[in-house]
FIGU-372553 format. One record per residue: residue in one letter; chain; z, y, x of N, C-alpha, C in turn. Coordinates in steps of 0.05 Angstrom, whole numbers, plus 5000, padded with zeros to 4 digits. Atoms other than C-alpha are relative to their C-alpha. Layout:
residues N
REC  res  chain   n.Z   n.Y   n.X  ca.Z  ca.Y  ca.X   c.Z   c.Y   c.X
REC    A      A     Z     Y     X     Z     Y     X     Z     Y     X
...
This chain:
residues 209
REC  res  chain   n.Z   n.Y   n.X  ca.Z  ca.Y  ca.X   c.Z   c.Y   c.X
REC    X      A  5016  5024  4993  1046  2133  5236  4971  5004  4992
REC    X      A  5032  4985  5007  0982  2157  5196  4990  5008  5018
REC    X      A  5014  4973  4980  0970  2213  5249  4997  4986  5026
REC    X      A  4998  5009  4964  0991  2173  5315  4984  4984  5005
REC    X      A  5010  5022  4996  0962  2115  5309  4971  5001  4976
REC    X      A  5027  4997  5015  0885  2119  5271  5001  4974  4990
REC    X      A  5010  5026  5006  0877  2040  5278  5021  4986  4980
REC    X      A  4980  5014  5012  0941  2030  5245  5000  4979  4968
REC    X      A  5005  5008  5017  0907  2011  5176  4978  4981  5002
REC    X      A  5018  5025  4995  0864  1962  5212  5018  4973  5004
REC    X      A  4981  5022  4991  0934  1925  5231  5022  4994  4981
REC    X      A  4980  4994  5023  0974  1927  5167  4988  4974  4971
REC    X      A  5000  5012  5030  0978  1867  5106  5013  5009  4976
REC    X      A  4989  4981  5022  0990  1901  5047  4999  4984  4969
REC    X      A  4998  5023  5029  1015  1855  4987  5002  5004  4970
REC    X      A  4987  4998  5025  1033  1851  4916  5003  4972  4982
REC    X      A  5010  5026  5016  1041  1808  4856  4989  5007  4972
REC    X      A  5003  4998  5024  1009  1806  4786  4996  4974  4981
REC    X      A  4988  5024  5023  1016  1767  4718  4966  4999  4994
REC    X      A  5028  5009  5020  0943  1732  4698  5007  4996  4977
REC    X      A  4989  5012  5028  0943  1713  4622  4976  4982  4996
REC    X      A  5025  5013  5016  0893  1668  4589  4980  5018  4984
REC    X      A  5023  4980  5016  0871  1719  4537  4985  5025  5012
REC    X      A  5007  4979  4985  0857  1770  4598  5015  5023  5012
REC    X      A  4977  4984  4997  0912  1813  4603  5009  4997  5031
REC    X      A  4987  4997  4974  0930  1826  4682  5016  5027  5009
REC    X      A  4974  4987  4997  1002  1857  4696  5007  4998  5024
REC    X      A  4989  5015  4972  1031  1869  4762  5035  4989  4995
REC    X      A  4972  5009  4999  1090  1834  4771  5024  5007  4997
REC    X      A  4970  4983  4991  1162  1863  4756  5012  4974  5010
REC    X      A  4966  5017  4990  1217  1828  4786  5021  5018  5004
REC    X      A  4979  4981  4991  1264  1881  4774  4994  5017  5024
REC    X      A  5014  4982  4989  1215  1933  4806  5016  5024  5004
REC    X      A  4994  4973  5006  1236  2004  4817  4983  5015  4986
REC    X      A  5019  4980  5023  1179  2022  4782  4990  4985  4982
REC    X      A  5002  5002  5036  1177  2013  4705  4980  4991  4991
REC    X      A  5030  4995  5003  1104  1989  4689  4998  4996  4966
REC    X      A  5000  5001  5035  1070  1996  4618  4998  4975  4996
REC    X      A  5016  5030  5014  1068  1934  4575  4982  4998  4984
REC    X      A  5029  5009  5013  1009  1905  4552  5007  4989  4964
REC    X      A  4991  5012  5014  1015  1878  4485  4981  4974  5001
REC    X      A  4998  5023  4989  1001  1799  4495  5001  4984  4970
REC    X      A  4998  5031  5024  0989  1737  4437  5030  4992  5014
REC    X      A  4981  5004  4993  1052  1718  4432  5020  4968  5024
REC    X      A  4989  5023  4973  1058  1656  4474  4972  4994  5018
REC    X      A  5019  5000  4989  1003  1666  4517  5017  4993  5030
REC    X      A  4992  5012  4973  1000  1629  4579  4989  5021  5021
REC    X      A  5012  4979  4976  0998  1670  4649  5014  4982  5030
REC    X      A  4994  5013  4973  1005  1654  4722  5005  5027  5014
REC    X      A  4986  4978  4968  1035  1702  4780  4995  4992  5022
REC    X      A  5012  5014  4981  0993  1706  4830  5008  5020  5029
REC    X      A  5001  4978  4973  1007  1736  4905  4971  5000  5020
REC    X      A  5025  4998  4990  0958  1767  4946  5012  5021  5030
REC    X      A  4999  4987  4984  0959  1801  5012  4964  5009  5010
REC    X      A  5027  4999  4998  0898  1848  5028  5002  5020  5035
REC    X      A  5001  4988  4973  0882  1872  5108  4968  5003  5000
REC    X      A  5031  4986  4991  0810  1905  5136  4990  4967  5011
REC    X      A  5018  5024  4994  0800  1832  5161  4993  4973  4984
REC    X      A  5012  5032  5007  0803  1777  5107  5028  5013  4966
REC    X      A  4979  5003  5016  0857  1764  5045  5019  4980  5001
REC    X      A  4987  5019  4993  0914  1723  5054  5011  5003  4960
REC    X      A  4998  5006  5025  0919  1683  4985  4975  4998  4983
REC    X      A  4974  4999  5012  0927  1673  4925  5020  4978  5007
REC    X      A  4972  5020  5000  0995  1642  4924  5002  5002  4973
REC    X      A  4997  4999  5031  1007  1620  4854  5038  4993  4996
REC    X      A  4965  5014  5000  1083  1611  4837  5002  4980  4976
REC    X      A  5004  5028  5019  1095  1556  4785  5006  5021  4972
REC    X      A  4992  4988  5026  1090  1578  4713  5025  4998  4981
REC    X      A  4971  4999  5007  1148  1597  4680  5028  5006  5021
REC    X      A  4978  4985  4983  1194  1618  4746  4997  5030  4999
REC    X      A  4994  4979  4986  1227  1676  4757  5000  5014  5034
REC    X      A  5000  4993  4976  1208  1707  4824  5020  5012  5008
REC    X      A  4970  4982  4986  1272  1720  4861  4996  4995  5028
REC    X      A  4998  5000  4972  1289  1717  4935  5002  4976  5000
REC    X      A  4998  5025  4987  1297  1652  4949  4971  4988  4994
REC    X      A  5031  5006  5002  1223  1632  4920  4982  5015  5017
REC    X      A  5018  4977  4988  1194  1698  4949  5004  4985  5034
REC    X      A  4993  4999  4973  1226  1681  5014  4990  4972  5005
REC    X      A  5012  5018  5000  1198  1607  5010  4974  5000  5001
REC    X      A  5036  4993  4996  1126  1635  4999  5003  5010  5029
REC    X      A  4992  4986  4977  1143  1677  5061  4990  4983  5030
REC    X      A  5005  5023  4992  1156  1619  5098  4987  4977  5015
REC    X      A  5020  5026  4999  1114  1563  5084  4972  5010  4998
REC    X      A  5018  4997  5003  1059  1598  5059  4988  5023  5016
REC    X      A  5008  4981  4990  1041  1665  5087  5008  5006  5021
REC    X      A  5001  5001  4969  1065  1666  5161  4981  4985  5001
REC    X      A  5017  5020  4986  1026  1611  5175  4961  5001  4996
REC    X      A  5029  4996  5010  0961  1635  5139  5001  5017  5020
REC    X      A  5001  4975  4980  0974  1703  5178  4985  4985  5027
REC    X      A  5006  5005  4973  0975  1659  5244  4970  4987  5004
REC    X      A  5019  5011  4991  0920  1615  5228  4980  5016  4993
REC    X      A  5019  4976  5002  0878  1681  5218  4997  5016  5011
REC    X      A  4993  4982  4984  0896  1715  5270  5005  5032  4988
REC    X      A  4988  4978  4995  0938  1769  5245  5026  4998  5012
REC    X      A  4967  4988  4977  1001  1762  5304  4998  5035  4999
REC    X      A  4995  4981  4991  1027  1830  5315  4986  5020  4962
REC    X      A  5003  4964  5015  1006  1865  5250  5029  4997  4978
REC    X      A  4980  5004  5026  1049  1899  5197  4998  4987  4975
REC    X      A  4996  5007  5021  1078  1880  5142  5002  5018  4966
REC    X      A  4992  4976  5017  1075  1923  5075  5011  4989  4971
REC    X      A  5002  5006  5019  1109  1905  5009  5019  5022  4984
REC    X      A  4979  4985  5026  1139  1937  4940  5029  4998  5005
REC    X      A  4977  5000  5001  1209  1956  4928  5021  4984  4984
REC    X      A  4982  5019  5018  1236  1897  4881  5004  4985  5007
REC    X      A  4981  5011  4992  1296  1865  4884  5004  4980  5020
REC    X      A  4998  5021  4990  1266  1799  4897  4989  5003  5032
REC    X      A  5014  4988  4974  1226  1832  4964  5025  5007  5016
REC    X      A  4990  4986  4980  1283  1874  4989  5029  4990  5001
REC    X      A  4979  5002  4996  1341  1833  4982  5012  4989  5031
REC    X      A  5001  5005  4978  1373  1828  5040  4993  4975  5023
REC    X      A  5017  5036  4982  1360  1749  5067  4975  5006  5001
REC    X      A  5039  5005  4994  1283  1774  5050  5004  5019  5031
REC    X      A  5005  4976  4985  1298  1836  5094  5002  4989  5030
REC    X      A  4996  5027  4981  1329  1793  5150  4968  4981  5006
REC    X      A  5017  5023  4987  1277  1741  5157  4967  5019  4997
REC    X      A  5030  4971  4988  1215  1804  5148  5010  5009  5031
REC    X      A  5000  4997  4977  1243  1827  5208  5015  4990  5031
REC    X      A  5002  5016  4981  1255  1768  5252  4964  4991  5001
REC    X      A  5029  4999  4988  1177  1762  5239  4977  5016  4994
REC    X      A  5022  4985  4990  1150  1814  5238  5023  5043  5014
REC    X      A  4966  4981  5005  1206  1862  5281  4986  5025  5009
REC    X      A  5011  4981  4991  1193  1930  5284  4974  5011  4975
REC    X      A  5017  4994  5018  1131  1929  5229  5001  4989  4972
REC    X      A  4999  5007  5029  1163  1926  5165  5002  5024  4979
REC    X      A  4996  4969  5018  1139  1974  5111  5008  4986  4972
REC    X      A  4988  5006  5018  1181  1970  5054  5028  5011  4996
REC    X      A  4974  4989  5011  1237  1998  5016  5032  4978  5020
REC    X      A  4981  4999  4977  1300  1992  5071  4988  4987  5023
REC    X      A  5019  5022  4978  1242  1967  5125  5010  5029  5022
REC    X      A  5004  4976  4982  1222  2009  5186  4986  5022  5000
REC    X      A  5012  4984  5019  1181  2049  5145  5005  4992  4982
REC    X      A  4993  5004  5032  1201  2060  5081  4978  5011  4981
REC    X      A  5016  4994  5020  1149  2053  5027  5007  5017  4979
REC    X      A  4990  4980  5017  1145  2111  4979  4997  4982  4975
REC    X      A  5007  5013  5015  1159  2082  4914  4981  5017  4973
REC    X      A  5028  5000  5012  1108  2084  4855  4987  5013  5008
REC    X      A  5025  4994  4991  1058  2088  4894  4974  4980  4999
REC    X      A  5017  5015  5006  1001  2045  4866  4973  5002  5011
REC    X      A  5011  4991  4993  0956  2089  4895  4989  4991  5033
REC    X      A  5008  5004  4984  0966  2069  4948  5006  4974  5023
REC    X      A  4994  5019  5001  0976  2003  4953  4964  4978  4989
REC    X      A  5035  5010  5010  0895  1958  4958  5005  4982  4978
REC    X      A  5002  5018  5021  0922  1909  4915  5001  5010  4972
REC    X      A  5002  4981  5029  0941  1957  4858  4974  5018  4989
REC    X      A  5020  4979  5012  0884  2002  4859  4965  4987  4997
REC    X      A  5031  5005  4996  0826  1961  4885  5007  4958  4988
REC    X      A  5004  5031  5010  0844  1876  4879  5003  4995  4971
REC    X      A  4991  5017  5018  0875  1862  4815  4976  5007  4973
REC    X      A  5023  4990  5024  0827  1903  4772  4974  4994  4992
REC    X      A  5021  5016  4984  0772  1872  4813  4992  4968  4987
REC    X      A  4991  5029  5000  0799  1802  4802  4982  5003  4966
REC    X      A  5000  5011  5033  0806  1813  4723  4971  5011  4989
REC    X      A  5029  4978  5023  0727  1850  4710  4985  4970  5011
REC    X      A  5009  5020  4998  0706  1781  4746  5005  4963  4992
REC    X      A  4990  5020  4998  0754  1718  4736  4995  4992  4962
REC    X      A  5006  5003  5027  0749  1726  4655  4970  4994  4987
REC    X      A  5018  4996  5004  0674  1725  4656  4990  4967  4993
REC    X      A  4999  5032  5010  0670  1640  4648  5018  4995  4968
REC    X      A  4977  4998  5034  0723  1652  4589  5016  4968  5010
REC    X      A  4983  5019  4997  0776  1606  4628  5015  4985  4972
REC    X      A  4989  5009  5027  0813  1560  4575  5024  4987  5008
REC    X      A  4977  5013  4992  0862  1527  4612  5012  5016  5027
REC    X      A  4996  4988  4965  0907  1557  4681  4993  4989  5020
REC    X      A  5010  5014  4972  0878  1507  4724  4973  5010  5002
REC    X      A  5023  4990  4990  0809  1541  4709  5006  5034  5006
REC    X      A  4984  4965  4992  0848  1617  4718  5000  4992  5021
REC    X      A  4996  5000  4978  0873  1596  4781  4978  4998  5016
REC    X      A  5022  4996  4986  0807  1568  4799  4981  5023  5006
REC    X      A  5016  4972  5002  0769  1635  4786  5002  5024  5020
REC    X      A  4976  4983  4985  0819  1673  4818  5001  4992  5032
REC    X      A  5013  5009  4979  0808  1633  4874  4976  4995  5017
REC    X      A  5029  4988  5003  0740  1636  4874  4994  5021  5012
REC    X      A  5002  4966  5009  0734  1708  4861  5008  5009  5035
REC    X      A  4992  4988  4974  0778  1722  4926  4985  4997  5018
REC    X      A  5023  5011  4970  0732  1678  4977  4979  5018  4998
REC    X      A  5036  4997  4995  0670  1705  4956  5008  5034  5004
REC    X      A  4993  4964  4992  0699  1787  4969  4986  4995  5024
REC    X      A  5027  5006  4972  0650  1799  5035  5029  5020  5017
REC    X      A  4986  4983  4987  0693  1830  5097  4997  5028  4995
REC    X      A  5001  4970  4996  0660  1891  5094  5005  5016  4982
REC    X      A  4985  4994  5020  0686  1903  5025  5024  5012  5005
REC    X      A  4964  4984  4991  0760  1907  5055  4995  5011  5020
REC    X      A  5001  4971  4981  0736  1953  5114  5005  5015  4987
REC    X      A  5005  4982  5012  0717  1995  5059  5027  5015  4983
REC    X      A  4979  5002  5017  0781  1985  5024  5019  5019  5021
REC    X      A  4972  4988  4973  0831  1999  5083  4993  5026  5013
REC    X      A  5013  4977  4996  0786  2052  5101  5006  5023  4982
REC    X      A  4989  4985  5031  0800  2084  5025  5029  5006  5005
REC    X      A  4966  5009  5003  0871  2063  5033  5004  5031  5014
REC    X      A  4987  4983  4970  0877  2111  5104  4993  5028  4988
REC    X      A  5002  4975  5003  0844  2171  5066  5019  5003  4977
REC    X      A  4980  4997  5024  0891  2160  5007  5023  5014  5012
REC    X      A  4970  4985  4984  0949  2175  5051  4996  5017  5014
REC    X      A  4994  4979  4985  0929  2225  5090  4993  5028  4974
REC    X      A  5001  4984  5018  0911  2261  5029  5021  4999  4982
REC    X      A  4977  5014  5015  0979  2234  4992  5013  5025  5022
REC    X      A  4984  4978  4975  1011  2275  5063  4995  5032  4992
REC    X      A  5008  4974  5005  0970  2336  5048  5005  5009  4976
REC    X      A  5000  4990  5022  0981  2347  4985  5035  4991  4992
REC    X      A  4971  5004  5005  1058  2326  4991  5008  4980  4977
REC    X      A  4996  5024  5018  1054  2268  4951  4986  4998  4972
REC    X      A  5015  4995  5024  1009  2292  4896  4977  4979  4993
REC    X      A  5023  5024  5006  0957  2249  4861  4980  5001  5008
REC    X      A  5020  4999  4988  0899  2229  4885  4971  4993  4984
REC    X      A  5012  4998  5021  0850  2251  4833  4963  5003  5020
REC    X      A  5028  4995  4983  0792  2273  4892  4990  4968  5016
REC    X      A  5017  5017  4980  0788  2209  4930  4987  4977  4989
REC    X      A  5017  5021  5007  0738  2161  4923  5007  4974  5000
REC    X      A  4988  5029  4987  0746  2089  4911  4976  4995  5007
């Protein structure tokens, strides 16, 4: 798909989720991931929010905040799905593009897998999709390498005190990204993988962000 199709990373939403904290600390999300991430060490009852994001060459769909204190499983995930993110998709005009997400549990169980491809059939990248996402691949994934890191060198800079001013920041933060930012991104993304191909899956220590 890389090779055939050039524009293909102009037509692709590419998601994730991560954990905000109060004291600064931004984690991506496990939900019973396939891939293991480090832990941070964290004040011990520090408040955080889990935020979703979808990032494409034309805009960002989100955040979606999930309520603090749930566990992200399939039936929540698949309720964001839903209510929330089809309908942003449509009223943004992305019809017809793919879909890309991580390999955990709550993503690939099968009712998510089912209702990913009643809408979007044919363009689901993801672990048992129609492309299957390589897993830990952070690299190559915009929200892992380029949003969340993004988010947390800007959203901390007010010194939030409460999650209703996190969320706001965070919200914030996303609007004011300029399009031509995520050209640049999806653009990065497309040399990541063709250099990920060339080098047989090896790291990607030469490419530029």
């Amino acid at each position: 798909m890389v090779d055939t199709e050039p524009d293909f990373w102009k037509q692709i939403l590419m998601t994730d989720e991560a954990h905000f904290t109060l004291s600064g600390a931004v984690n991506k999300q496990n939900c019973g991931t396939e891939n293991p991430h480090e832990i941070h060490e964290t004040p011990l009852h520090d408040q955080k929010v889990t935020a979703w994001a979808g990032v494409c060459a034309k805009t960002i769909i989100g955040p979606f905040f999930f309520r603090e204190g749930e566990t992200v499983d399939g039936n929540r995930y698949r309720w964001m799905l839903a209510h929330y993110v089809c309908p942003q998709m449509c009223e943004k005009g992305l019809d017809g593009y793919w879909f890309q997400q991580d390999g955990a549990p709550c993503h690939t169980a099968n009712q998510t897998m089912q209702f990913l491809q009643r809408k979007f059939p044919g363009r689901v990248v993801s672990k048992n999709g129609d492309i299957d996402r390589p897993p830990r691949s952070p690299d190559l994934t915009p929200p892992d390498f380029f949003l969340w890191g993004y988010l947390k060198r800007k959203v901390y800079a007010s010194k939030p005190q409460t999650i209703d001013e996190l969320k706001a920041n965070i919200r914030a933060e996303i609007i004011a990204i300029p399009s031509e930012m995520l050209e640049t991104v999806m653009e990065n993304t497309a040399k990541r993988a063709h250099f990920a191909l060339a080098n047989k899956g090896g790291h990607l220590i030469d490419v530029v962000r």
